[in-house]
C-alpha positions as CSV (number, residue, x, y, z in Angstrom):
1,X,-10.0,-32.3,16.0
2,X,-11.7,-29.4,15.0
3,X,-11.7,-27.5,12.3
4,X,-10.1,-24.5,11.0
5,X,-10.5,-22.0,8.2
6,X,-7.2,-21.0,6.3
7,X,-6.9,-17.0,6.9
8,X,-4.2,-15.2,4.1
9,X,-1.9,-12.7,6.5
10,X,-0.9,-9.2,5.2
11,X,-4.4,-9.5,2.3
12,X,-4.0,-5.9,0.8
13,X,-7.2,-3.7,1.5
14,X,-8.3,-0.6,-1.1
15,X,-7.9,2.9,0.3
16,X,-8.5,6.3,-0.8
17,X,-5.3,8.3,-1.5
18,X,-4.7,11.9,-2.4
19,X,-1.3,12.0,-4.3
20,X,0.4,15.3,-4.8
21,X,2.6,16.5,-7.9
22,X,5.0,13.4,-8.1
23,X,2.7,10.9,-7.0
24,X,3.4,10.9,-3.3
25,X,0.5,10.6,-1.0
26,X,-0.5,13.2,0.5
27,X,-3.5,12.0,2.4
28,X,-4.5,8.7,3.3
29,X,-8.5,8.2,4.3
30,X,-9.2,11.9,4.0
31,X,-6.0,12.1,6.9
32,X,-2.9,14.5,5.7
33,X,0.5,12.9,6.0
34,X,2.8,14.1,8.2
35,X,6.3,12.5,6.6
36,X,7.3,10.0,4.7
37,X,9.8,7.5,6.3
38,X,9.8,5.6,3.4
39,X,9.6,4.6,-0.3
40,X,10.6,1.5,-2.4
41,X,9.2,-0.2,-5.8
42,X,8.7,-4.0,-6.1
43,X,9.0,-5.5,-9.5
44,X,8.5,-9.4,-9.2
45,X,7.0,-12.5,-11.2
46,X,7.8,-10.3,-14.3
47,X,8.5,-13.9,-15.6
48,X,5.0,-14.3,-15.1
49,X,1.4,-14.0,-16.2
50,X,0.7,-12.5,-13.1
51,X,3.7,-10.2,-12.2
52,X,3.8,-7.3,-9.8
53,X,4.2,-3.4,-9.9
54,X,4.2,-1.3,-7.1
55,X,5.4,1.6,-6.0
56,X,5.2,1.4,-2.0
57,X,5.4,4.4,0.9
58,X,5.9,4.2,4.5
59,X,3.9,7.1,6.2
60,X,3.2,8.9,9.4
61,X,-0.5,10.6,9.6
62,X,-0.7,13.6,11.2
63,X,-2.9,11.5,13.9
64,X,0.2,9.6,14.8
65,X,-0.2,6.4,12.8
66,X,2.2,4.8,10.8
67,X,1.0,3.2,7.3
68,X,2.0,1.6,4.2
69,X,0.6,2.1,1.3
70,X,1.4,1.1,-2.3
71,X,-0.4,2.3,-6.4
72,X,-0.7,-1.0,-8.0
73,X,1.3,0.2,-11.4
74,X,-0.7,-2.1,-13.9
75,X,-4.0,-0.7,-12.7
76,X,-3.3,2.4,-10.9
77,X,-5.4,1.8,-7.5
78,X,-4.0,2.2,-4.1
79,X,-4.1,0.0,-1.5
80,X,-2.9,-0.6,2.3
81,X,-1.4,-3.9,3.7
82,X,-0.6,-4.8,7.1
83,X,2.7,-6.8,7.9
């Protein structure tokens, strides 16, 4: 039997986002949005040393692409995460 390194799914990835007045990106890696399809905000483990605050957005880049990208609330960074 060989062996096999455990790989996390989904591991969010820093990226550089231009918000606009509101806090909605308006680029993503130096590309302009095109529309938003989306927005939500997760508030979990609050219970928790470790709990979670983010404020998530489902785009489309004007190059076609559909992302999601979410600020980290407790830290403010931005960061992308594949399903």
């Amino acid at each position: 039997m060989t062996s096999r390194a455990t790989r996390r799914l989904a591991v969010p990835r820093p990226v550089s986002v231009n918000a606009g007045p509101g806090g909605a990106p308006v680029a993503v890696g130096g590309m302009p949005v095109e529309a938003m399809r989306e927005e939500w905000v997760v508030e979990d483990r609050w219970w928790t040393d470790k709990s979670v605050r983010r404020r998530y957005f489902e785009l489309v880049l004007v190059d076609g692409r559909n992302v999601v990208v979410f600020r980290d609330l407790a830290v403010g960074r931005w960061l992308t995460q594949r399903a």
